[in-house]
C-alpha positions as CSV (number, residue, x, y, z in Angstrom):
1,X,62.1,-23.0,57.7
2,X,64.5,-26.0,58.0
3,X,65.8,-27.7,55.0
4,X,67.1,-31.4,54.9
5,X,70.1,-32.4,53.1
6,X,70.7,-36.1,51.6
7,X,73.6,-37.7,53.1
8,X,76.5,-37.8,50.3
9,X,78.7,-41.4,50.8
10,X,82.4,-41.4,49.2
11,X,83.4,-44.3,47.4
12,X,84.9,-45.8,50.1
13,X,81.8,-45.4,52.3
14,X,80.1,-47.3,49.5
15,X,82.5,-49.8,49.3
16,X,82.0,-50.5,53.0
17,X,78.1,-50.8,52.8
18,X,78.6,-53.2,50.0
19,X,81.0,-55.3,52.2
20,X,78.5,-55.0,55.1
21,X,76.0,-56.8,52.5
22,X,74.0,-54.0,52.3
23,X,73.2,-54.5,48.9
24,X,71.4,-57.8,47.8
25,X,73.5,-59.6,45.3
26,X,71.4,-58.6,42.2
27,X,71.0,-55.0,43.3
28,X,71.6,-52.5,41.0
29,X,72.9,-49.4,42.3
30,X,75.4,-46.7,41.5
31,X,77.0,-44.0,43.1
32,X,76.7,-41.1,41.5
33,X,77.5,-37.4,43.2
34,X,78.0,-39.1,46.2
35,X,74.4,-40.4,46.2
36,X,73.1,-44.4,45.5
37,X,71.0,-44.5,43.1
38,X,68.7,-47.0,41.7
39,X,69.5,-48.2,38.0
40,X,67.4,-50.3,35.2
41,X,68.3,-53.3,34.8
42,X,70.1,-53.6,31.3
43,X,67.9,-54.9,27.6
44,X,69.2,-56.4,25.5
45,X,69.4,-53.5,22.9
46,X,71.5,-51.5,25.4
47,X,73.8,-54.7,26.0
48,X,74.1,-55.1,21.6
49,X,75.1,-51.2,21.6
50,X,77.9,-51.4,24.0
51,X,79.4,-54.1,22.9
52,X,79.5,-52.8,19.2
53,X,80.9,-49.6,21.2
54,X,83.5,-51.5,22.9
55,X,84.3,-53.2,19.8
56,X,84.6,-49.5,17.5
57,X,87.2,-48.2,20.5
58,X,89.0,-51.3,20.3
59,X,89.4,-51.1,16.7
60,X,90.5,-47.0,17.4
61,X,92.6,-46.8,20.4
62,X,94.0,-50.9,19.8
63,X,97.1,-50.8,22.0
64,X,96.5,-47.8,24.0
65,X,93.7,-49.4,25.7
66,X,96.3,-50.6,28.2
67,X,97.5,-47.1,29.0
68,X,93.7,-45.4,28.8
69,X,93.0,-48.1,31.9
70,X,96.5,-46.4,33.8
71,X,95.1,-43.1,34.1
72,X,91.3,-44.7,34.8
73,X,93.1,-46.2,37.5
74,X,94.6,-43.0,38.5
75,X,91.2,-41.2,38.2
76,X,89.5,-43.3,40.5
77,X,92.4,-43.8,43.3
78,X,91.5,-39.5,42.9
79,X,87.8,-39.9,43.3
80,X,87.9,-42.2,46.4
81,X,90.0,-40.4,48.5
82,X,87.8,-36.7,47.5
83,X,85.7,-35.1,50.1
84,X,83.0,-32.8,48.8
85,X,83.3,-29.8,51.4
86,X,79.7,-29.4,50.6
87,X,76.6,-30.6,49.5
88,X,73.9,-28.4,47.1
């Protein structure tokens, strides 16, 4: 019995293919748990929700927007330079 595992690409692996033009302009993929992944293109009802969304945080966090993007920022520097040491 053998069993295959799915190659898992770190964000800056995706990165690269994207560079490389691996991805046609329009695609709409994602990389999620290190695997690319195919995603619906957005209706207009999702588009309506998230902007009221956006719009409700705004009115919530206001100022603090600005330091919620720092720590994204600091979250994703983290997630491109992790290496799963394994794959399930």
């Amino acid at each position: 019995m053998s069993l295959n595992t799915a190659k898992r690409f770190t964000i800056a692996e995706y990165h690269r293919l994207a560079e490389l033009g691996f991805f046609e302009e329009n695609d709409r993929v994602e990389l999620i748990k290190g695997e690319i992944i195919q995603m619906a293109a957005k209706g207009t009802p999702h588009s309506v929700c998230e902007t009221r969304l956006e719009r409700e945080l705004y009115k919530l966090v206001g100022d603090r927007a600005s330091e919620y993007r720092y720590y994204e920022e600091r979250y994703l520097d983290y997630l491109e330079n992790y290496q799963s040491s394994f794959c399930i």
